[in-house]
FIKOLZA-1660 file (N, C-alpha, C; in steps of 0.1 Angstrom, whole numbers, plus 5000, padded with zeros to 4 digits):
% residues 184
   i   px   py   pz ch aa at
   1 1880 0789 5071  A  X  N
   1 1869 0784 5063  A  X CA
   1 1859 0796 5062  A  X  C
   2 1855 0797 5053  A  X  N
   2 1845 0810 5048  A  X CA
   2 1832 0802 5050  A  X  C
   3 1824 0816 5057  A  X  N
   3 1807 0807 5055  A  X CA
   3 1799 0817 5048  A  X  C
   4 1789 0810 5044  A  X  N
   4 1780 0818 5035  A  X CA
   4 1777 0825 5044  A  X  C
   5 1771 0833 5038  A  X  N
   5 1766 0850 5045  A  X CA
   5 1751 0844 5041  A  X  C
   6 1746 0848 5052  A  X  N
   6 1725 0844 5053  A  X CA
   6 1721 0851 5044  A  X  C
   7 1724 0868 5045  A  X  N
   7 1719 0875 5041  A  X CA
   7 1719 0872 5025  A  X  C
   8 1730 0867 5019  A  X  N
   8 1732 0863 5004  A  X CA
   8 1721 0854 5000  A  X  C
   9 1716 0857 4990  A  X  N
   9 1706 0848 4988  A  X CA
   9 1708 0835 4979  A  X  C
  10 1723 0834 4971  A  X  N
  10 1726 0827 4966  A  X CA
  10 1731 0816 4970  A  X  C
  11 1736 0819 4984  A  X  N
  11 1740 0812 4993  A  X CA
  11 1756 0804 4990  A  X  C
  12 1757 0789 4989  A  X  N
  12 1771 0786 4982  A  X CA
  12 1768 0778 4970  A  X  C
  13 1755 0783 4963  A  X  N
  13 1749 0778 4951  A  X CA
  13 1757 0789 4942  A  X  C
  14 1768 0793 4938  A  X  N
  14 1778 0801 4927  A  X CA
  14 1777 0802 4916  A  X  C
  15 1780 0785 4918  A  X  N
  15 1782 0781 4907  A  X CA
  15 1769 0774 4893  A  X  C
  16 1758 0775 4903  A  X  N
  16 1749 0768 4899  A  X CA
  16 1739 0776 4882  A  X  C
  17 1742 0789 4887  A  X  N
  17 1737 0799 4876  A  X CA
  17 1738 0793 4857  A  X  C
  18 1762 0793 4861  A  X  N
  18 1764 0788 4849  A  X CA
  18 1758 0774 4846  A  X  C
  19 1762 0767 4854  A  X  N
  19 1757 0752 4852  A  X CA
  19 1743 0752 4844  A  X  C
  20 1735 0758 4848  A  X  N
  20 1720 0763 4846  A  X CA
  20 1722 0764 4829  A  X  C
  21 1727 0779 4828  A  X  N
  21 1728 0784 4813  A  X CA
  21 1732 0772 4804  A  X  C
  22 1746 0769 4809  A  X  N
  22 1756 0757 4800  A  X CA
  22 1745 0749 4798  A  X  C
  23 1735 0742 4806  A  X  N
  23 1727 0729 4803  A  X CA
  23 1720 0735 4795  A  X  C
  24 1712 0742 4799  A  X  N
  24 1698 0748 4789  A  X CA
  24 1704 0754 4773  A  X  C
  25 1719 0757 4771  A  X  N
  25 1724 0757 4759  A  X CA
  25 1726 0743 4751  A  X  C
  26 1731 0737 4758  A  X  N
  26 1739 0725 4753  A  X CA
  26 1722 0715 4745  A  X  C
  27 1714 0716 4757  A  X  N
  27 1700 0713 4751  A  X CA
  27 1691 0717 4744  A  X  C
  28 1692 0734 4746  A  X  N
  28 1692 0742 4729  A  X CA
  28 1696 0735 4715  A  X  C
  29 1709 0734 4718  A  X  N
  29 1713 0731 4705  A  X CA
  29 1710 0714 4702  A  X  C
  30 1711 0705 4713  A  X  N
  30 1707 0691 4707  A  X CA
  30 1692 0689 4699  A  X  C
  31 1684 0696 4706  A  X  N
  31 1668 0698 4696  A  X CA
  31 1669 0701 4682  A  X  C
  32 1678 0717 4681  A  X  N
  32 1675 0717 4668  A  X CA
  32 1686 0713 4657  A  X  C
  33 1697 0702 4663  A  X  N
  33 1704 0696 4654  A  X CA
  33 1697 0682 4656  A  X  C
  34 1690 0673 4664  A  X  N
  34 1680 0664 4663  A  X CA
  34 1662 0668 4653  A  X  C
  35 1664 0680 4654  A  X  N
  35 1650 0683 4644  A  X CA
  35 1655 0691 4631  A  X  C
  36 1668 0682 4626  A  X  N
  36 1670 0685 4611  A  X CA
  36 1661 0678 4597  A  X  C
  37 1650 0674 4601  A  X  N
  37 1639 0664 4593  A  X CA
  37 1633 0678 4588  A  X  C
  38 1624 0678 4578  A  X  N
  38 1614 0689 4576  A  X CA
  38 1602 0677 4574  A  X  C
  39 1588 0682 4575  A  X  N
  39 1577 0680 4566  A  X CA
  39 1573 0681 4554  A  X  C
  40 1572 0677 4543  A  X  N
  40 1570 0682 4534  A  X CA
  40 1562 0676 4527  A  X  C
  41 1549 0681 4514  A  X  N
  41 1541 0672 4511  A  X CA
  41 1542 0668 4499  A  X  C
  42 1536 0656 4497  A  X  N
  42 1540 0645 4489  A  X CA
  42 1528 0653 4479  A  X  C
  43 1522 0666 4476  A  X  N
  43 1516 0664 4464  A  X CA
  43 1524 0669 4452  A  X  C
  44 1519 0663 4442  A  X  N
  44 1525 0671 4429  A  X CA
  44 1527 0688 4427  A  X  C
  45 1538 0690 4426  A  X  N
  45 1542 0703 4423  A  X CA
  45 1527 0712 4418  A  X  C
  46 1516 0709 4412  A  X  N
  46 1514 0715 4405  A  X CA
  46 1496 0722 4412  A  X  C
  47 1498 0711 4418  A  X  N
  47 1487 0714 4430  A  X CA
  47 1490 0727 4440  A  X  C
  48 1482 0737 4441  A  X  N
  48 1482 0746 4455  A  X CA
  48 1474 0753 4459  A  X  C
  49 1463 0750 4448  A  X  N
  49 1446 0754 4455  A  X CA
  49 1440 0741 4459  A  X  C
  50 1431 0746 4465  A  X  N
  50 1419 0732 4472  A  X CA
  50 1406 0737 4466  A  X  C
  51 1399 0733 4459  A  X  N
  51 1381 0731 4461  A  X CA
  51 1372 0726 4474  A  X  C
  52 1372 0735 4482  A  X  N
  52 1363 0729 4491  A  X CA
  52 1346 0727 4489  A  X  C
  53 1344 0710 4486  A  X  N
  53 1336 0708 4483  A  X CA
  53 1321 0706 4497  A  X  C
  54 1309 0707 4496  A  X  N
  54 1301 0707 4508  A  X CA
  54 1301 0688 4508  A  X  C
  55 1306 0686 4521  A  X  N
  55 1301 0675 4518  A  X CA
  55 1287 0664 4520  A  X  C
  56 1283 0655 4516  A  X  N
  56 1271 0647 4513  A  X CA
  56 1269 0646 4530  A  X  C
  57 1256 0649 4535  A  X  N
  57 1253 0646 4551  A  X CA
  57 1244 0633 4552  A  X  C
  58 1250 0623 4556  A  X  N
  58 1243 0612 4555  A  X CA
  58 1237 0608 4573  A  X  C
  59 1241 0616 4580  A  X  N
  59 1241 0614 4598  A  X CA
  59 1228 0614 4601  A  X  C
  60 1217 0626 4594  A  X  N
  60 1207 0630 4600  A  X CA
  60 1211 0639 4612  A  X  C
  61 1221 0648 4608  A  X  N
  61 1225 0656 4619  A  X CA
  61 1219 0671 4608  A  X  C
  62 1212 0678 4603  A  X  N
  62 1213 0688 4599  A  X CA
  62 1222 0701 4601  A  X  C
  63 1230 0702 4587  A  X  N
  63 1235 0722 4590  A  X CA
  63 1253 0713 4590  A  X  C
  64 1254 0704 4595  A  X  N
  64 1270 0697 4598  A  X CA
  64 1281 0696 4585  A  X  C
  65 1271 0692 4571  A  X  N
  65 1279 0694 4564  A  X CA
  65 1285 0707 4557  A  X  C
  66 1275 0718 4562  A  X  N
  66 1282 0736 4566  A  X CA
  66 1292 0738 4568  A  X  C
  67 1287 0733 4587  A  X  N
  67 1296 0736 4593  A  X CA
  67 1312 0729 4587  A  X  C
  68 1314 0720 4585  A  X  N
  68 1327 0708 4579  A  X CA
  68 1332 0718 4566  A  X  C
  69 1321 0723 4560  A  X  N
  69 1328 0730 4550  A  X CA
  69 1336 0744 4550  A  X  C
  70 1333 0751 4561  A  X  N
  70 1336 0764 4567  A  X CA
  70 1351 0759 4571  A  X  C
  71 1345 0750 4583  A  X  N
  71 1354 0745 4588  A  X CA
  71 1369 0739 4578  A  X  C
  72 1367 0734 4573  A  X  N
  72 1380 0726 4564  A  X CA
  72 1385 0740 4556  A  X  C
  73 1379 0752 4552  A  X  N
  73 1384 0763 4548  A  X CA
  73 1395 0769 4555  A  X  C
  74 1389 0769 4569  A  X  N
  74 1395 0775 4577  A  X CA
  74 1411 0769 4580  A  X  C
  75 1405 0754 4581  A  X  N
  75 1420 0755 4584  A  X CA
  75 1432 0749 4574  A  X  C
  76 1423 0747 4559  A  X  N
  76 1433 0749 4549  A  X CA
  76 1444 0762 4553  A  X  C
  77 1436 0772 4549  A  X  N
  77 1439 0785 4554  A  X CA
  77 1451 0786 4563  A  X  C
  78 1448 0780 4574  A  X  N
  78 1455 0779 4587  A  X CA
  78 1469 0771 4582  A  X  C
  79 1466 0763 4579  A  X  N
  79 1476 0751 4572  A  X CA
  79 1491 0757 4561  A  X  C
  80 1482 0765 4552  A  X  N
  80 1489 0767 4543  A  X CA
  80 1495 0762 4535  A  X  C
  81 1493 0752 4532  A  X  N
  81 1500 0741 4522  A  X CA
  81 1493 0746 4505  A  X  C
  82 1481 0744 4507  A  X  N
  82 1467 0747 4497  A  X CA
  82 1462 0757 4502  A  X  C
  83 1459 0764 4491  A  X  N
  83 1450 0779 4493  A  X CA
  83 1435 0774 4489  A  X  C
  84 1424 0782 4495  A  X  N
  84 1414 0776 4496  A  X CA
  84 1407 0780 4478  A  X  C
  85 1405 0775 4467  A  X  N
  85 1398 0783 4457  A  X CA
  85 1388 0782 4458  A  X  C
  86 1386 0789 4443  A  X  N
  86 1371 0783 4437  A  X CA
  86 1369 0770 4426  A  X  C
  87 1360 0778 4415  A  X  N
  87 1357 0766 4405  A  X CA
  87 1367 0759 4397  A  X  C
  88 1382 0773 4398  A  X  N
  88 1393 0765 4389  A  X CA
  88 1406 0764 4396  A  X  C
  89 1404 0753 4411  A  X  N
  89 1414 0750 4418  A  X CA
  89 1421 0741 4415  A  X  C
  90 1434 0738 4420  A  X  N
  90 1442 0726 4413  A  X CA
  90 1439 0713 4417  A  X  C
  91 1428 0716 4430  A  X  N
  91 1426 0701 4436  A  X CA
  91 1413 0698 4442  A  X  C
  92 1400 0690 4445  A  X  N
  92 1393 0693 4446  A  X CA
  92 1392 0679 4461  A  X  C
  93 1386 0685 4473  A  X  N
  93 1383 0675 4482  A  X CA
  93 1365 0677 4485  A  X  C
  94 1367 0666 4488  A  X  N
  94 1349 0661 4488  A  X CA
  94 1343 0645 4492  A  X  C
  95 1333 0644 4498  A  X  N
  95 1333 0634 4508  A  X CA
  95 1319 0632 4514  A  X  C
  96 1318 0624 4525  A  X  N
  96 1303 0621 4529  A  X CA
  96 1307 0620 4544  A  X  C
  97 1300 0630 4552  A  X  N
  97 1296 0627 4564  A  X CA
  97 1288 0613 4568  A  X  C
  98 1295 0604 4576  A  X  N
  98 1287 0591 4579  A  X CA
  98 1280 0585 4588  A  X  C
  99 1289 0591 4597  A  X  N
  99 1288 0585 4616  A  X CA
  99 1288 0600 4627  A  X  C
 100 1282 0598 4633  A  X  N
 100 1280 0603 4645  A  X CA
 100 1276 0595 4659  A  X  C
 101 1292 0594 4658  A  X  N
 101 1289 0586 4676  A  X CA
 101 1288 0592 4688  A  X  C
 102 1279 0585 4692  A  X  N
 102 1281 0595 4711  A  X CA
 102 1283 0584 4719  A  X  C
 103 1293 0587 4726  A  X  N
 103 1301 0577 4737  A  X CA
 103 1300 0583 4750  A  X  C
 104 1292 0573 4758  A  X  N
 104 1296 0579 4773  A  X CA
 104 1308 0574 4779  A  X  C
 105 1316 0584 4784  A  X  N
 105 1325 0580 4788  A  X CA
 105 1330 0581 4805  A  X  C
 106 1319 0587 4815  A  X  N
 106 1315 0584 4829  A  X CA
 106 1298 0590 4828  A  X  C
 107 1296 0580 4842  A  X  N
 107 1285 0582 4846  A  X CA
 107 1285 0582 4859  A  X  C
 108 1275 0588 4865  A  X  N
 108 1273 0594 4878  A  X CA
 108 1266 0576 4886  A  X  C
 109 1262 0577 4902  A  X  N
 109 1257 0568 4907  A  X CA
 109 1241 0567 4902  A  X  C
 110 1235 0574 4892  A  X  N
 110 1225 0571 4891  A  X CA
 110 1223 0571 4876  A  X  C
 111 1235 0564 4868  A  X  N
 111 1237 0561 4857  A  X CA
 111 1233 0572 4849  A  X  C
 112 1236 0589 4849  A  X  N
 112 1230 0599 4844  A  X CA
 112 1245 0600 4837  A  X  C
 113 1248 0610 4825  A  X  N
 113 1261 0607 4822  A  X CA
 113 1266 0620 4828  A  X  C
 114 1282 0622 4827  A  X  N
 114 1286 0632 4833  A  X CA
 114 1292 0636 4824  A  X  C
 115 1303 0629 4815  A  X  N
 115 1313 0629 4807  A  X CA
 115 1309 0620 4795  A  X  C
 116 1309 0627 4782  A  X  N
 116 1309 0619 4768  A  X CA
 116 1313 0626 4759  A  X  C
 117 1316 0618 4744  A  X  N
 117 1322 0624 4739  A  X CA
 117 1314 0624 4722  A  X  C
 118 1313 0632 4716  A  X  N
 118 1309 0632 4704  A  X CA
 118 1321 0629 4695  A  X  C
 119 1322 0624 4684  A  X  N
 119 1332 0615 4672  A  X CA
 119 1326 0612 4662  A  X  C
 120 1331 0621 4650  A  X  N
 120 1325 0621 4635  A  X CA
 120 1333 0614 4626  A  X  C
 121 1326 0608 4618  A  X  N
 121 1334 0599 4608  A  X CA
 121 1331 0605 4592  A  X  C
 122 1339 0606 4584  A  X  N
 122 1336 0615 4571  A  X CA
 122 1345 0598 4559  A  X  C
 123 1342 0599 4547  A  X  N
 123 1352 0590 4538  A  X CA
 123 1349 0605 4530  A  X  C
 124 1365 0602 4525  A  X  N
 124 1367 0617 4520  A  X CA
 124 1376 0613 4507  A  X  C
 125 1374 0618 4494  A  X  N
 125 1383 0619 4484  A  X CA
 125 1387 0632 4482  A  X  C
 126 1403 0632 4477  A  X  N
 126 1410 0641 4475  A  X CA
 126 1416 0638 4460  A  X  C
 127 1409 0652 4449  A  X  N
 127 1412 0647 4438  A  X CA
 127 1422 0660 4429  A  X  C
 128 1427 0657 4420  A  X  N
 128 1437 0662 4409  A  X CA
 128 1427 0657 4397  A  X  C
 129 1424 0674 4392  A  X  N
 129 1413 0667 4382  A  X CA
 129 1425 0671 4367  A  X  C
 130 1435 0681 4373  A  X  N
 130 1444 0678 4357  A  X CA
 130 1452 0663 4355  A  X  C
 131 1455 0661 4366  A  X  N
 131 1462 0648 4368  A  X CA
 131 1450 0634 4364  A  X  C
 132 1439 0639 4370  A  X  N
 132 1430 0623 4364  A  X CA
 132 1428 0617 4371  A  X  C
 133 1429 0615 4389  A  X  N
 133 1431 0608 4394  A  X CA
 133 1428 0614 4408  A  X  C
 134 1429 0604 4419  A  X  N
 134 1422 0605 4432  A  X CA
 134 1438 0601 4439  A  X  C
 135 1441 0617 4446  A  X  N
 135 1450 0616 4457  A  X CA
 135 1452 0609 4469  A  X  C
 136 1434 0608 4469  A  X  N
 136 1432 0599 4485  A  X CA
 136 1419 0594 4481  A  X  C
 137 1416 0579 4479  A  X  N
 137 1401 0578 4472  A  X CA
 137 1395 0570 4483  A  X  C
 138 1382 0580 4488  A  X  N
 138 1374 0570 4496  A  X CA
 138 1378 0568 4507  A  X  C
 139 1387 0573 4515  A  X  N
 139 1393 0570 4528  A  X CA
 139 1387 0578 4543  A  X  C
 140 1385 0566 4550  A  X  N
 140 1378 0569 4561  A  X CA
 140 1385 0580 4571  A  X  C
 141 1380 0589 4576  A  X  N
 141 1388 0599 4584  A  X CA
 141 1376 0602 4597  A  X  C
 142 1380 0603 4612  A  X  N
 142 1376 0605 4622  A  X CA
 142 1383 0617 4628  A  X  C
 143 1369 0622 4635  A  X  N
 143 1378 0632 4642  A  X CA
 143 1384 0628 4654  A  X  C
 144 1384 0616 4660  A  X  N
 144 1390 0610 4671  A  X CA
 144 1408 0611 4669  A  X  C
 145 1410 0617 4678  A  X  N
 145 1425 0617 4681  A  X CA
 145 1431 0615 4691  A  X  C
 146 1442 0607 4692  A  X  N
 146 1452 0603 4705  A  X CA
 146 1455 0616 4710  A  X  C
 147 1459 0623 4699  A  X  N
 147 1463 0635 4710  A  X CA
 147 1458 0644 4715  A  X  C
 148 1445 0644 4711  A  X  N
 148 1435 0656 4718  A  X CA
 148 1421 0649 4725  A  X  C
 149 1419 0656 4727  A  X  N
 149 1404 0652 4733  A  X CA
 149 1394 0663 4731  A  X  C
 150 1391 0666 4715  A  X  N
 150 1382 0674 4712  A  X CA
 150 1369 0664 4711  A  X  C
 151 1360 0669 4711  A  X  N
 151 1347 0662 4712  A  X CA
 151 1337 0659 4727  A  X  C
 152 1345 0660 4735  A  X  N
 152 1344 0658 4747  A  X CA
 152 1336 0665 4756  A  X  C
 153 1326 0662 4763  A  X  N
 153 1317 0673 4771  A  X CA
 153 1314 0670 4782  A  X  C
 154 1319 0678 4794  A  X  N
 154 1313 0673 4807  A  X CA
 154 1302 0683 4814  A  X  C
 155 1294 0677 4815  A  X  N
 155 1280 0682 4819  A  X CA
 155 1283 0692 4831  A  X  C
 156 1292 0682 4841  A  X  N
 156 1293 0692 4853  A  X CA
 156 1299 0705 4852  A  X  C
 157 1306 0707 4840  A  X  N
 157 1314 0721 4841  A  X CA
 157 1304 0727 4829  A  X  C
 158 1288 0725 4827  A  X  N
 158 1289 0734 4815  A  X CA
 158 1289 0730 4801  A  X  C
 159 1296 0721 4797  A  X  N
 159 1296 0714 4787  A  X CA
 159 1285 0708 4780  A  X  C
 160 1280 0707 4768  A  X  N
 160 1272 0702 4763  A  X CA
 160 1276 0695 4750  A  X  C
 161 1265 0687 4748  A  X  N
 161 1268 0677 4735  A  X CA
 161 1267 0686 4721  A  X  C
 162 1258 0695 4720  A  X  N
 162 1262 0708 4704  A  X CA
 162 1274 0708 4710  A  X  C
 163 1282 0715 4719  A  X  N
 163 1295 0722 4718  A  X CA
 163 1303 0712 4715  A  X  C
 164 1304 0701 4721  A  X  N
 164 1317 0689 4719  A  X CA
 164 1309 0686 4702  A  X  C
 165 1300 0690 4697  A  X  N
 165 1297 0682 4685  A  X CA
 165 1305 0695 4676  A  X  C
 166 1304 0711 4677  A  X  N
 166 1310 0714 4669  A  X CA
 166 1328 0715 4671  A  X  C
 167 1331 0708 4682  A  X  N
 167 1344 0711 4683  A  X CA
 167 1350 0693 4680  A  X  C
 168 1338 0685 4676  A  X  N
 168 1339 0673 4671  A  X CA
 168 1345 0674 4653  A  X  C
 169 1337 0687 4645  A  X  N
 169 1336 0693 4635  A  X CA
 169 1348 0697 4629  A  X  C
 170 1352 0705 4642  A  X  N
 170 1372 0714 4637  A  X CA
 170 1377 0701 4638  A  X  C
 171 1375 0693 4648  A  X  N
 171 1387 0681 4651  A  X CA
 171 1387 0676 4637  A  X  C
 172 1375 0671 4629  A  X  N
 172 1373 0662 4615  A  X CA
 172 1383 0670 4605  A  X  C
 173 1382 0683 4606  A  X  N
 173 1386 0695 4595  A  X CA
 173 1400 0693 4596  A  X  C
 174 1406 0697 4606  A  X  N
 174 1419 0692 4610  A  X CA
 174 1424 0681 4606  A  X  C
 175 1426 0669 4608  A  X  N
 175 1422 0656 4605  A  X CA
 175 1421 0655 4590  A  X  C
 176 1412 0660 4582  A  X  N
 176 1408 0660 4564  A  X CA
 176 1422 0669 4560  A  X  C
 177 1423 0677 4566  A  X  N
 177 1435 0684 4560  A  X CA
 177 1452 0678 4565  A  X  C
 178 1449 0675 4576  A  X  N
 178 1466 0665 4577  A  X CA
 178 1468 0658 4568  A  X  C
 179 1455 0649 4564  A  X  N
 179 1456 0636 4561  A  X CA
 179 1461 0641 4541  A  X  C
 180 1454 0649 4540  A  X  N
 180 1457 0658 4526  A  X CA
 180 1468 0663 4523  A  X  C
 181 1471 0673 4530  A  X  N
 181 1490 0677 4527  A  X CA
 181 1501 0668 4534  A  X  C
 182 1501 0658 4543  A  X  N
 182 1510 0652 4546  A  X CA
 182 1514 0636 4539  A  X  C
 183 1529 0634 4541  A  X  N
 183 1536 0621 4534  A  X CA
 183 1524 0609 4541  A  X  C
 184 1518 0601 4530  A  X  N
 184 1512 0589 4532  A  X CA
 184 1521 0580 4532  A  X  C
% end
């Protein structure tokens, strides 16, 4: 009977390398024959600029519907679907800032907050002005999402309510633009 050698660092693990590769292949390939779906957006062919319009600030937050507008540029941009134009774009979005919530979401023993979160609410129309019509009319959009936790500020690290409010902003911008280039 043969013994491992100490000194070997592989010890009588051999065989374990291929095992390794073979799995991490075999699961390579199940992903990207399970992610044969694409994305693709439901607008009319004829659409591929955006108008980014400023939108109406109804919060009493001053300077926010700027920033929303920078912002939704940016990540048109980012996106790629729509390119951002000017006065003769194929599509034009525009909307009203409405709500500005602030949520505490912990508080210390002397009810001071520690953790909250800022959450903007915009109704946003998305229009085709050759087409005549409203791609998305009037529809409520928040920057609240399951999968992130933008908005959010904890006092004890630093955090403040401007910063979670403008990173409440990109969340909304994000958010106006999914909701724009993706299947409804």
């Amino acid at each position: 009977m043969k013994r491992a050698n100490r000194s070997d660092p592989r010890g009588d693990r051999r065989g374990v390398p291929r095992l390794t590769t073979a799995f991490a292949s075999a699961a390579a390939l199940a992903t990207c024959v399970g992610c044969a779906y694409t994305f693709e957006s439901a607008l009319p062919s004829h659409i591929r600029t955006v108008r980014v319009e400023v939108f109406e600030n109804r919060t009493g937050y001053p300077g926010l519907e700027a920033e929303l507008a920078k912002a939704l540029i940016r990540e048109f941009q980012a996106d790629g679907t729509l390119v951002p134009g000017g006065r003769f774009a194929d599509s034009v979005v525009k909307g009203a800032l409405v709500d500005v919530r602030r949520s505490v979401l912990q508080e210390d023993e002397f009810d001071d907050v520690v953790t909250g979160q800022v959450t903007l609410t915009a109704v946003v129309t998305f229009e085709d002005p050759a087409g005549g019509g409203a791609l998305l009319a009037a529809e409520r959009v928040t920057s609240a999402d399951a999968r992130r936790s933008e908005g959010v500020f904890r006092l004890a690290t630093g955090g403040t309510e401007e910063g979670a409010l403008g990173a409440a902003v990109r969340e909304l911008a994000r958010n106006i633009v999914r909701r724009t280039v993706e299947v409804w």
